[in-house]
N, C-alpha and C positions, 0 to 999 in steps of 0.2 A: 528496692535494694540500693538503689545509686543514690538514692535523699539519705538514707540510714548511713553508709559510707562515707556521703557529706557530711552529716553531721556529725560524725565523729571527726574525721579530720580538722572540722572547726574549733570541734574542743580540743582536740590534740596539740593547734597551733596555739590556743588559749594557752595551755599548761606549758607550753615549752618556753613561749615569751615571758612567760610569768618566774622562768627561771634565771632571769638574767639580773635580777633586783639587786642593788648592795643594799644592805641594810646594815653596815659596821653605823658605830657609832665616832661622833667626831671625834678629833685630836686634838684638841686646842679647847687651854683654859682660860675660860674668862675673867679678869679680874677687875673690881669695881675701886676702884681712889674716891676715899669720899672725907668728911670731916674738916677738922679747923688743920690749917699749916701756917705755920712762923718762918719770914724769912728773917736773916743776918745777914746784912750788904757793906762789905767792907771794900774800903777803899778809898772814899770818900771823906772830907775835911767839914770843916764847920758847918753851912745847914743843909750839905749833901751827904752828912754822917749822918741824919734824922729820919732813913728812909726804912729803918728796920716796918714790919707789919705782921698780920696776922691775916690772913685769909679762909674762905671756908667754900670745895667746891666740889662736884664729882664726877665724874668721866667713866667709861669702862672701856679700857682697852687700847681706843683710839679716838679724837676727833674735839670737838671745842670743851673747854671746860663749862661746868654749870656752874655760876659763880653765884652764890648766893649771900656773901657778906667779907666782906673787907673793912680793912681798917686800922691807917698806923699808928705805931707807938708813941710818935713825939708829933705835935706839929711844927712845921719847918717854914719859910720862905719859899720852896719848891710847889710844896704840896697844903691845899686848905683840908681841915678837915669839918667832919660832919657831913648831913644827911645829902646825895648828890655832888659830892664835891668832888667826883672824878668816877669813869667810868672804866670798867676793868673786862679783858679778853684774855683770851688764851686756851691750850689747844694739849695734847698728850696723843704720843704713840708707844706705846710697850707692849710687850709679850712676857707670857709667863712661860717656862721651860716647865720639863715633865716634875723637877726638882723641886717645883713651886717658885725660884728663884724668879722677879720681876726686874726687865730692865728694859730701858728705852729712854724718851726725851720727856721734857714737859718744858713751855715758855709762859710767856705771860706780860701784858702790856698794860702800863696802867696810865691813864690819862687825866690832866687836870682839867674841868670841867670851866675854872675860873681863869687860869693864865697859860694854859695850851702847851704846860710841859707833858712833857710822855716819858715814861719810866718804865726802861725793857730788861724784861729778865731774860735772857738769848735761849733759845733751846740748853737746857745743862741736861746734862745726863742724872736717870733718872735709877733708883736700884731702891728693894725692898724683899720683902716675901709677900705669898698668896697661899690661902685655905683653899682655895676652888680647884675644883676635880674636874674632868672632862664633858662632869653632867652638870655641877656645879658653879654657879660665878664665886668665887673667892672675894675675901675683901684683901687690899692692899694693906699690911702694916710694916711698919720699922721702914717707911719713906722715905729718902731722901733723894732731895737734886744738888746738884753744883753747879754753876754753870757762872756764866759773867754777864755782868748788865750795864746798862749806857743808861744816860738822861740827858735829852735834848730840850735846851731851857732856853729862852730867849729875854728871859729876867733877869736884872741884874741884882735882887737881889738874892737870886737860887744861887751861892756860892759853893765853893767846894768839889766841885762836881772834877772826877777825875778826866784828864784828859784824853786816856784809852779805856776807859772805863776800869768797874773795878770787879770783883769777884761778889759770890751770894753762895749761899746754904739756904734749902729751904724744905721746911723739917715736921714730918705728915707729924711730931708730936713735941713737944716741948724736950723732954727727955732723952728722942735721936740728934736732937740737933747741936752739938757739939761740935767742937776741932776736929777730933779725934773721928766723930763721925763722916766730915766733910771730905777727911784724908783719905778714909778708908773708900768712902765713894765713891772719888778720884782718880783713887787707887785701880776700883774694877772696872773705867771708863776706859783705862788705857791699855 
């Protein structure tokens, strides 16, 4: 009798500890930033006007970007272009709200490979939408950042270059990236 007894109270502790489980599901949407972005870097005078680009990277959520192609508009004095001619970093932190609503930072540094300028986009605030649901990653669209950037040259002949640096958009699509977009980004940063 006293084994039988025992063995039921061992099952009994089994089933009561088994009561304590949470099994809710998370609360937090993941959202994925991926695809080509355009920046426009205003500020800048003659071959520090030549820094607009196009980049292509993906991140989710939080942490370094995956940079898989860059590459600017004009070439300048600053910066060479072509295959190797500068290496590219950078990093994103954002959350999506229940709304789908995306906001957070995103920075980005880019380096000349041949005369040791560095061209930084500062953390700028970062705002969009997300598809992705609680069980789902979402992707990022209608992207934008604002934010303001420096170049640190030691060429003479990388001109232009503003003194406190100068302002940047940089636009998950050709089509957000406007004035009007920059404003309103701006707008929800403050």
């Amino acid at each position: 009798m006293k084994k039988l007894v025992l063995v039921v109270l061992v099952a009994l502790e089994f089933l009561v500890s088994g009561c304590g489980t949470n099994t809710t599901s998370p609360t937090t949407t993941n959202t994925q930033a991926t695809g080509n972005w355009e920046a426009q870097l205003t500020g800048g005078t003659d071959q520090a006007s030549l820094l607009n680009f196009v980049t292509t990277f993906t991140v989710t959520n939080s942490g370094p970007l995956d940079i898989t192609g860059f590459g600017f508009f004009n070439s300048s004095a600053c910066f060479s272009t072509g295959a190797n001619a500068e290496t590219w970093s950078g990093s994103a932190n954002f959350t999506t709200t229940s709304t789908n609503t995306v906001t957070g930072t995103l920075n980005l540094t880019i380096t000349s490979a041949t005369n040791g300028n560095v061209l930084t986009l500062n953390p700028g605030t970062l705002t969009g939408t997300s598809n992705g649901t609680t069980t789902t990653t979402g992707t990022l669209s209608n992207g934008v950042v604002v934010g303001t950037w420096n170049l640190q040259s030691t060429d003479p002949n990388c001109t232009g270059i503003p003194k406190n640096g100068g302002t940047y958009i940089l636009c998950q699509d050709k089509a957000s990236c406007t004035a009007s977009a920059a404003a309103a980004a701006a707008k929800k940063s403050d």
